[in-house]
C-alpha positions as CSV (number, residue, x, y, z in Angstrom):
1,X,0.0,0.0,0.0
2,X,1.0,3.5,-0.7
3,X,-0.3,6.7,1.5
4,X,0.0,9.9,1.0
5,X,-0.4,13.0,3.6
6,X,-1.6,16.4,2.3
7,X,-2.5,19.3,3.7
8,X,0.5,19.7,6.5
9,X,3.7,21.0,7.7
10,X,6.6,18.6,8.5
11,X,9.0,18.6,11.6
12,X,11.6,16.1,10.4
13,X,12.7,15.5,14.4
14,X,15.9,17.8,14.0
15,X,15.6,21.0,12.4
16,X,13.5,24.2,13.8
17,X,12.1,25.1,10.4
18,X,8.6,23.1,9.5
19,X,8.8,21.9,6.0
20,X,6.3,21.4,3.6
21,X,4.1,18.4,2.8
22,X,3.0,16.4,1.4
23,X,4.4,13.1,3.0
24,X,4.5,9.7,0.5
25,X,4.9,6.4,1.8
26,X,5.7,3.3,0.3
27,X,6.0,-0.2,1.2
28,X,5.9,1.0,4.8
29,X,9.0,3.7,4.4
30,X,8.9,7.4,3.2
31,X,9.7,8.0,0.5
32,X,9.1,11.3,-0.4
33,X,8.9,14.8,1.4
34,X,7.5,17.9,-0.2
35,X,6.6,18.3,-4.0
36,X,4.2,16.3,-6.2
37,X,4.0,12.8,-4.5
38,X,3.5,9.7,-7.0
39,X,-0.2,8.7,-7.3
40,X,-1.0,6.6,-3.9
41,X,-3.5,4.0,-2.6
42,X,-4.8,6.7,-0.3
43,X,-4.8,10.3,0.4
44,X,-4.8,11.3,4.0
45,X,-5.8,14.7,4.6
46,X,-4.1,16.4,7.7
47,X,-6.3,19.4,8.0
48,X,-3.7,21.9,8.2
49,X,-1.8,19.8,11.3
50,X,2.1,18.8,11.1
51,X,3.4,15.5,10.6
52,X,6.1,14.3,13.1
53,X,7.8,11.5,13.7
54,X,6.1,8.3,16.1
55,X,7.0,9.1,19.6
56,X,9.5,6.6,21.0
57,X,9.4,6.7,24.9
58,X,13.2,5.6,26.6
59,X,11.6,4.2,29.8
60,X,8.8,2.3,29.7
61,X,7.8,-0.5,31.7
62,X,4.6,-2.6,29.9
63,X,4.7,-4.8,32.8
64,X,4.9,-2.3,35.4
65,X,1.1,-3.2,36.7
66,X,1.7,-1.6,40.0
67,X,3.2,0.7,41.9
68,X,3.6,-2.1,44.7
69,X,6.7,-4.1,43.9
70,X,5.3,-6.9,45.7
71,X,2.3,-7.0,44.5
72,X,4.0,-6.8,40.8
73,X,6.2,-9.4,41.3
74,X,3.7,-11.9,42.7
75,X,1.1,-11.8,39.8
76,X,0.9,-14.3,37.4
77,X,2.9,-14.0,33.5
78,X,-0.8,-15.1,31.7
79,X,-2.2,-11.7,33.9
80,X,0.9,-9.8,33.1
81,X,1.1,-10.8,29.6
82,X,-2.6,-9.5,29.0
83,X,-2.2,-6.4,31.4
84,X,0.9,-5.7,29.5
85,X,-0.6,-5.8,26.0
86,X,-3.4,-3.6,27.1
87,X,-0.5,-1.0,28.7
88,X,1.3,-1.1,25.1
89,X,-2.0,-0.8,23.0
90,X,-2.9,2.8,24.9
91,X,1.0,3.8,24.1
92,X,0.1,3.9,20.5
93,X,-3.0,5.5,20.6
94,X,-1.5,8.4,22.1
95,X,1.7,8.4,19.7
96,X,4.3,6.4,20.8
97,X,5.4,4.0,17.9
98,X,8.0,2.9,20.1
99,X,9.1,1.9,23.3
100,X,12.4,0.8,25.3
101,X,11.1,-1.2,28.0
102,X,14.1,-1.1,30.2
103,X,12.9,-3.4,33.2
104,X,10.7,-5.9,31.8
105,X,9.6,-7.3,28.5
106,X,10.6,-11.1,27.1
107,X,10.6,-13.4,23.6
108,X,6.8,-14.5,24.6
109,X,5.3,-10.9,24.7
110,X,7.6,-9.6,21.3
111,X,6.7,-12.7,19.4
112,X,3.0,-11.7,19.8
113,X,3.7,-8.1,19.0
114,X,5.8,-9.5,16.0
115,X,3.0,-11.6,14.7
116,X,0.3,-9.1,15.0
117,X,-1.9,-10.7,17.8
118,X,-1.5,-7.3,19.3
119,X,-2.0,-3.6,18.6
120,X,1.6,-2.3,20.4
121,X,4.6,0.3,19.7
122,X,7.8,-1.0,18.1
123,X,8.6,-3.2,21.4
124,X,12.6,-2.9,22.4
125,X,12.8,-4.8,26.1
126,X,16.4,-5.2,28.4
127,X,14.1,-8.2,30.1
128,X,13.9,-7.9,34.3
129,X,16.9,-5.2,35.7
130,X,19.6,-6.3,37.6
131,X,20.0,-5.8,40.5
132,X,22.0,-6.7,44.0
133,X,20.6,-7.8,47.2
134,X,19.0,-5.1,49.2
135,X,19.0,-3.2,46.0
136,X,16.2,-1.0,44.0
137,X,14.6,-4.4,42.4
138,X,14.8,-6.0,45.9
139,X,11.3,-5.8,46.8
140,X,11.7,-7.1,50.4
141,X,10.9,-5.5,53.3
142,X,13.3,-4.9,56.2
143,X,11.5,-6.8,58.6
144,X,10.4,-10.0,55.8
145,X,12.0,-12.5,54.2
146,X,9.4,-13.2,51.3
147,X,10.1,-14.6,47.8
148,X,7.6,-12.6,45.4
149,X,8.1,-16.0,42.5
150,X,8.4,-14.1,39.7
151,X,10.6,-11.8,38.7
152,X,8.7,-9.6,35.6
153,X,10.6,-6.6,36.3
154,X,13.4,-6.7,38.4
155,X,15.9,-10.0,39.3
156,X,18.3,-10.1,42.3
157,X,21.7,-11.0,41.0
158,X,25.0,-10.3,43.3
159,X,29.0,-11.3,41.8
160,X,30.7,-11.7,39.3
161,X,30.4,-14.6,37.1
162,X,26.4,-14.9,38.0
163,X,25.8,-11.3,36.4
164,X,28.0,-12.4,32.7
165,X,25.6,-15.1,33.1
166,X,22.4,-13.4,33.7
167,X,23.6,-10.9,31.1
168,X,24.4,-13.5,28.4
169,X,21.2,-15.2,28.9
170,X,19.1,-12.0,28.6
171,X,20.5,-11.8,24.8
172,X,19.5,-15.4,24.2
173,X,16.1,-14.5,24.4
174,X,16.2,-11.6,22.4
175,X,17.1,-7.9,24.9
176,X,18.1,-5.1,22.7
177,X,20.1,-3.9,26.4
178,X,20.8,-4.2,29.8
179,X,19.5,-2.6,32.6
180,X,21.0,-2.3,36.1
181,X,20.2,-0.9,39.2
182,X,23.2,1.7,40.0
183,X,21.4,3.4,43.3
184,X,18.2,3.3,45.6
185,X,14.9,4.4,44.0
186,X,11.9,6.1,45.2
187,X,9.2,2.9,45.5
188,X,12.0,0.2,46.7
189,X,11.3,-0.5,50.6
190,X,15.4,-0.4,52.0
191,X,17.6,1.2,50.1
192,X,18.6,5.1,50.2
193,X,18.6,7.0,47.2
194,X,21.9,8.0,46.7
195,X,23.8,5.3,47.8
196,X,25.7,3.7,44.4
197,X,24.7,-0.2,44.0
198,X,27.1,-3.1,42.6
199,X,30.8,-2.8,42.8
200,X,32.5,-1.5,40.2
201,X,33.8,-5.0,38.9
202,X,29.9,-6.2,39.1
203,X,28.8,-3.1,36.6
204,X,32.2,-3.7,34.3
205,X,31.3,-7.2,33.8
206,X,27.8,-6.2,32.5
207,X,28.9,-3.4,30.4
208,X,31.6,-6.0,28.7
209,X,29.5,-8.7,28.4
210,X,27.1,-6.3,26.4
211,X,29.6,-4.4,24.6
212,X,30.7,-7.8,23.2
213,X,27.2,-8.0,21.5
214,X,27.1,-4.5,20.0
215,X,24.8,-3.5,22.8
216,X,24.9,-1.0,25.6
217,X,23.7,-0.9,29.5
218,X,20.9,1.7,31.1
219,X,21.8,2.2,34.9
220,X,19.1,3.7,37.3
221,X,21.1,6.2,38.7
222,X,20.1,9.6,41.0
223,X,23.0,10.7,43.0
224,X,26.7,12.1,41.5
225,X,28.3,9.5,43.0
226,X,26.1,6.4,41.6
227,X,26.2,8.1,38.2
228,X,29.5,8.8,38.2
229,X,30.1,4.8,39.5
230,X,28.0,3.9,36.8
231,X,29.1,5.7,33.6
232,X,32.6,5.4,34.4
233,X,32.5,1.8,34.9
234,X,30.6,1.6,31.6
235,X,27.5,2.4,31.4
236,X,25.8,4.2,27.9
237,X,22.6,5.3,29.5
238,X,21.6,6.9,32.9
239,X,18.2,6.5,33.5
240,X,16.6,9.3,35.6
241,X,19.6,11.2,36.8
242,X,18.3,13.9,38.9
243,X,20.8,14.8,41.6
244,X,23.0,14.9,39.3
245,X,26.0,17.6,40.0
246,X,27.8,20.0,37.0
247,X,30.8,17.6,37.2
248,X,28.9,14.6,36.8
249,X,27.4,16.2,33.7
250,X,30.4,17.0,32.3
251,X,31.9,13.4,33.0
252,X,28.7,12.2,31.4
253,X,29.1,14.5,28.4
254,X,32.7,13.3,28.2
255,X,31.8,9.5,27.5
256,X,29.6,10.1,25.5
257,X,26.5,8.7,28.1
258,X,22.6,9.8,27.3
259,X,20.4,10.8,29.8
260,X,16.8,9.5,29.8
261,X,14.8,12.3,32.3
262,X,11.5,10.8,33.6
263,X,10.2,14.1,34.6
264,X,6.6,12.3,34.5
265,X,6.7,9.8,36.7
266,X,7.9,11.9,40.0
267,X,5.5,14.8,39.1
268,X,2.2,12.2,39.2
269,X,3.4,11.0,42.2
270,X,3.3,13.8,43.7
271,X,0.4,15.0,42.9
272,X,-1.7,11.3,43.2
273,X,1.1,9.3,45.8
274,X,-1.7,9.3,48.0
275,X,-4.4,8.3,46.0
276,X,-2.4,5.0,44.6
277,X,-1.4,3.9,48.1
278,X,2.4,5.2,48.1
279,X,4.2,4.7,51.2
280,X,5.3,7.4,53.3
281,X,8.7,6.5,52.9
282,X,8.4,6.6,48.9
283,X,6.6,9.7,49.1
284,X,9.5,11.6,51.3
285,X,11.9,10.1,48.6
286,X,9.5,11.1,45.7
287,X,10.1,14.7,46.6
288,X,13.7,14.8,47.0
289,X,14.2,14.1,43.5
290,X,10.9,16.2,42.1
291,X,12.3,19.8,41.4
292,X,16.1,18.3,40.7
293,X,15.1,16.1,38.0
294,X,14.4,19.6,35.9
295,X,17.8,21.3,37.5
296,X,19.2,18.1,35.9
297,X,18.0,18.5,32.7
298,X,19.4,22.0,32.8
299,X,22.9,20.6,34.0
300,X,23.1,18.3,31.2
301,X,22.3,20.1,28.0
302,X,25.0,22.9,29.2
303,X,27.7,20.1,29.3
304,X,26.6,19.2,25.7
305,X,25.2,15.8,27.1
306,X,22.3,13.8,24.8
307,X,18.8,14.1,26.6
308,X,16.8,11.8,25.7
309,X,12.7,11.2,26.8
310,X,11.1,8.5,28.6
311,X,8.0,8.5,31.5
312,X,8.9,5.4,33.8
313,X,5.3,5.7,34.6
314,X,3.7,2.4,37.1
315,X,0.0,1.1,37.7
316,X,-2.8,3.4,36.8
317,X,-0.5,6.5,36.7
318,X,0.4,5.6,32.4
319,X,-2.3,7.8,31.6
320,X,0.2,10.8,32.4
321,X,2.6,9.6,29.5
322,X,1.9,12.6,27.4
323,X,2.2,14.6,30.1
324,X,6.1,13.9,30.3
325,X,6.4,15.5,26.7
326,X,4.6,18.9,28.6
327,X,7.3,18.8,31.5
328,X,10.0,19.0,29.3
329,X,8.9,21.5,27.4
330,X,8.6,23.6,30.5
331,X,12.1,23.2,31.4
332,X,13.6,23.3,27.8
333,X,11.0,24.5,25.2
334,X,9.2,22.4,22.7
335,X,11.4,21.8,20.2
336,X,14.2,19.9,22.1
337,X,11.3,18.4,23.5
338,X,10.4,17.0,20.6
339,X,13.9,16.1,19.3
340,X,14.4,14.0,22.5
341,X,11.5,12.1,22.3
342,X,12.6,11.2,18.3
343,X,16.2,11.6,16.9
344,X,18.1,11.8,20.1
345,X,15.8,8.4,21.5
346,X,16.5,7.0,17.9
347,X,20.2,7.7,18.0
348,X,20.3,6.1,22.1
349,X,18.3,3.1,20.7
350,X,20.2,2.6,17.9
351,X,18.0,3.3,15.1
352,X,18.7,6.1,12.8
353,X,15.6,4.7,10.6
354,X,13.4,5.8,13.5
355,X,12.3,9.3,14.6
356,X,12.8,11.2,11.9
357,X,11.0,12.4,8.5
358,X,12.9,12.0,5.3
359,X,13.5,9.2,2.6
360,X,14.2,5.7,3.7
361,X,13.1,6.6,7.7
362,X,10.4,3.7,8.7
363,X,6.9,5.3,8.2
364,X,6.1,5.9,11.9
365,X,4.4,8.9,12.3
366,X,2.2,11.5,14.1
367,X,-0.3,13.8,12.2
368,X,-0.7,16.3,15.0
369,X,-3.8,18.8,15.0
370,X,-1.5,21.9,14.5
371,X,1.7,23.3,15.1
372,X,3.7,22.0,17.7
373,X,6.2,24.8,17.6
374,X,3.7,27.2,17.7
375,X,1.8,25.8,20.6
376,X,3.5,23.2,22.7
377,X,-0.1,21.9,24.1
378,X,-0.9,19.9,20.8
379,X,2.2,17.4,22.1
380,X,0.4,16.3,25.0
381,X,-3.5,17.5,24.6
382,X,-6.6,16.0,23.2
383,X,-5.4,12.4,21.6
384,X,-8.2,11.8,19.9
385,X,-7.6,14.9,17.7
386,X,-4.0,12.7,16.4
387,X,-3.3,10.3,13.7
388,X,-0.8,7.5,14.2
389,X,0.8,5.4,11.6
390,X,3.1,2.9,11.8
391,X,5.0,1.2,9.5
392,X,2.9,3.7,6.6
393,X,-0.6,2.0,8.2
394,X,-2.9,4.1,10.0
395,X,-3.2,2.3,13.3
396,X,-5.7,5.3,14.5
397,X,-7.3,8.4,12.6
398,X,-8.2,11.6,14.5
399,X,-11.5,12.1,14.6
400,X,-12.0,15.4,13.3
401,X,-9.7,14.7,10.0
402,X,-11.1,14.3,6.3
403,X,-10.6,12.1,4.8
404,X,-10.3,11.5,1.0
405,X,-10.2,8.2,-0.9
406,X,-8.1,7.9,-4.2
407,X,-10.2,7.0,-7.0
C-alpha cells in the first residue's frame, strides 16, 4: 500500500524550520517529502496539522502493573502478559510507535507483538533489571523475608560470574540492552537513594558482556556519585539522573552517556502518591528528586550531554505519559522536546531509521492537529484529535480529520 499525507507542515525530528508536505509512503518507508508525490493508494488529509515522527518513549515498563513491587512481582505471567498488552495498545494511541522497555519485557510478549496478535509500539525490552541484594529491584521489606516468585521486572543478581551469566542469557532471548540498578529508588522498601549499588567490577562485567554483542547498559542512577560509579564503569545510559551535580554532567558528556529524564513519573506522584497507596517513605523520597530532576535537565544540556525522553510511569499512573512530553517542554522548550522524544531516543536506541522524517526513515508517524512549535499543548492534549501510523498503516485516525479516498 501506498499513502500519502496532504495538507500539513513537516517537523523532520531535528531541524526548527517546519517543511512542507506532502508526506509519501511506500512499502511501509517514506519515501518522499515535499513536492508532487507519486499517485498513492490513499490520500490522507491532515487538516492543516504537522506530521512528526512516532514518539518513542526511553523508559517504559509494559509490565509495570503496579506501583507495589510486591504485589507486581507476585502476579501471574498469563495476567501480566494480558495487562501488558493492554499498557502497550494505549502507548500507540497516544503516539508512541516505540518503546524501550528497560525493566521488563521477554521473547513471549515480542513474538506476539511481532505476529500481530497485538496492537503495540515497536517493542525494544532489556528483560527484568539487575539488580543486587537489598537493592532498588529487591522488593523485600526490612523486617520479611518473602520470595515474590516471579521476577517480571526486576531479578536479584550479586557477583561476578552470575551477572555475565544473567547478562548473556538475557540476549539469548532476544534484549536489545541491559538494565542495572546503580542506586536506591523512590518505591524500593530499603535502600537510600543515593547510595551507588554493585561494585565497580559487578557493573564492568555487564557493560563487557554487552559491549561484546554490540549493545549498551541503562543504569538507574540519582545521585553524582552512583552516576558517576555507573558511567565510568561503563554504562551508555543513565536512567533518571536527577541529583546529578555540574561535574557529573560533564563526566557524562565526556563518554559520550545519554540521559533518559522521567520528569513524568515523579511529578504524578506527587500529585496522586496518595491516592495509589504510596508509602510514606516513597513519598519523602519522591520529593527529593521532584524539582532536581528539571535542575538536571538544565545541568546536562549545558555540558553538551544527549537528553533523551522517557515517563517510567507504574499502575494506573500511564495515563500521564503525554504529560512527560509537557514537563520537558517547560524546562527546555518544545522543540528539544520533541527532538528528545525522536532523533536523540533513535540515535540512544540505535536506530537512525526511526524518529525522523525524510526518505528511507520507517513510516512511523504522528499527524498532530497543529503546530507544535507554535503551541506546545498539541504534544500532549486531546489524543483523539491525532493520527498514528506505523509502518505507513494508520493504526488510528483523529476524529475530526477528512478524509479522501483515491479514486
Amino acid at each position: 500500500m501506498s499513502l500519502t499525507i496532504v495538507n500539513v507542515t513537516v517537523f523532520d525530528g531535528e531541524s526548527g524550520d517546519l517543511k512542507e508536505g506532502p508526506v509519501h509512503i511506500s512499502d511501509g518507508k517514506i519515501v518522499q517529502v515535499g513536492g508532487t508525490p507519486p499517485q498513492a493508494d490513499r490520500i490522507l488529509d491532515g487538516g492543516g496539522g504537522t506530521v512528526v515522527p512516532g514518539l518513542i518513549d526511553a523508559h517504559f515498563h509494559a509490565y509495570g502493573t503496579s506501583l507495589d513491587l510486591l504485589t507486581l512481582e507476585s502476579s501471574p505471567p498469563s495476567y501480566m502478559a494480558l495487562a501488558g498488552a493492554r499498557r502497550l495498545g494505549a502507548a500507540l494511541t497516544r503516539g508512541f510507535t516505540t518503546v524501550r522497555d528497560v525493566a521488563g519485557g521477554d521473547p513471549g510478549l515480542a513474538k506476539a507483538i511481532a505476529e500481530g496478535l497485538i496492537p503495540a509500539p515497536r517493542y525494544l525490552y532489556t528483560g527484568p533489571a539487575l539488580s543486587q541484594t537489598g537493592g532498588h529491584s529487591d522488593l523485600r521489606p526490612a523486617d520479611a523475608d518473602l520470595c515474590a516468585c516471579w521476577t517480571h521486572m526486576g531479578e536479584v543478581v550479586d557477583g561476578v560470574d552470575p551477572l555475565r551469566r544473567a547478562v548473556r542469557d538475557r540476549f539469548r532471548r532476544g534484549a536489545h540492552a541491559i538494565k542495572i540498578m546503580a542506586s536506591g529508588g523512590v518505591v524500593s522498601p530499603t535502600d537510600p537513594i543515593r547510595v551507588p549499588q554493585y561494585s565497580a567490577e559487578e557493573i564492568r562485567a555487564v557493560t563487557e558482556e554487552a559491549a561484546r554483542r554490540g549493545s549498551y547498559v541503562a543504569a538507574h542512577a540519582y545521585s553524582p556519585e552512583a552516576i558517576a560509579h555507573a558511567v565510568g564503569n561503563g554504562v551508555r545510559s543513565v536512567e533518571h539522573g536527577n541529583l546529578m551535580d555540574a561535574a557529573t554532567a560533564g563526566l557524562m558528556a565526556e563518554r559520550g552517556a545519554f540521559l533518559v529524564p522521567t520528569l513524568a513519573t515523579y511529578d504524578a506522584m506527587d500529585r496522586r502518591g496518595a491516592e495509589v497507596g504510596l508509602a510514606p517513605v516513597s513519598q519523602d523520597k519522591n520529593r527529593e528528586v521532584l524539582d532536581a530532576g528539571r535542575k538536571a535537565i538544565e545541568l546536562a544540556r549545558r555540558a553538551g550531554v544527549r537528553i533523551g525522553f522517557g515517563t517510567d510511569l507504574m499502575g494506573v499512573l500511564e495515563d500521564e505519559q503525554l504529560n512527560g512530553l509537557r514537563l520537558q517542554s517547560e524546562v527546555e522548550g518544545p522543540l528539544a522536546a520533541l527532538r528528545a522524544a525522536t532523533s536523540v531516543n533513535a540515535e540512544l536506541i540505535g536506530r537512525s531509521d526511526l524518529g525522523r522524517v525524510r526518505p528511507g526513515a520507517v513510516a512511523d508517524l504522528l499527524v498532530l492537529p497543529g503546530d507544535p512549535l507554535a503551541d506546545a499543548s498539541v504534544l500532549w492534549s486531546d489524543p483523539e484529535r491525532r493520527t498514528v501510523i506505523q509502518g505507513g498503516t494508520v493504526v488510528q485516525e483523529a476524529t475530526t480529520a477528512p478524509r479522501h479516498a483515491a479514486g
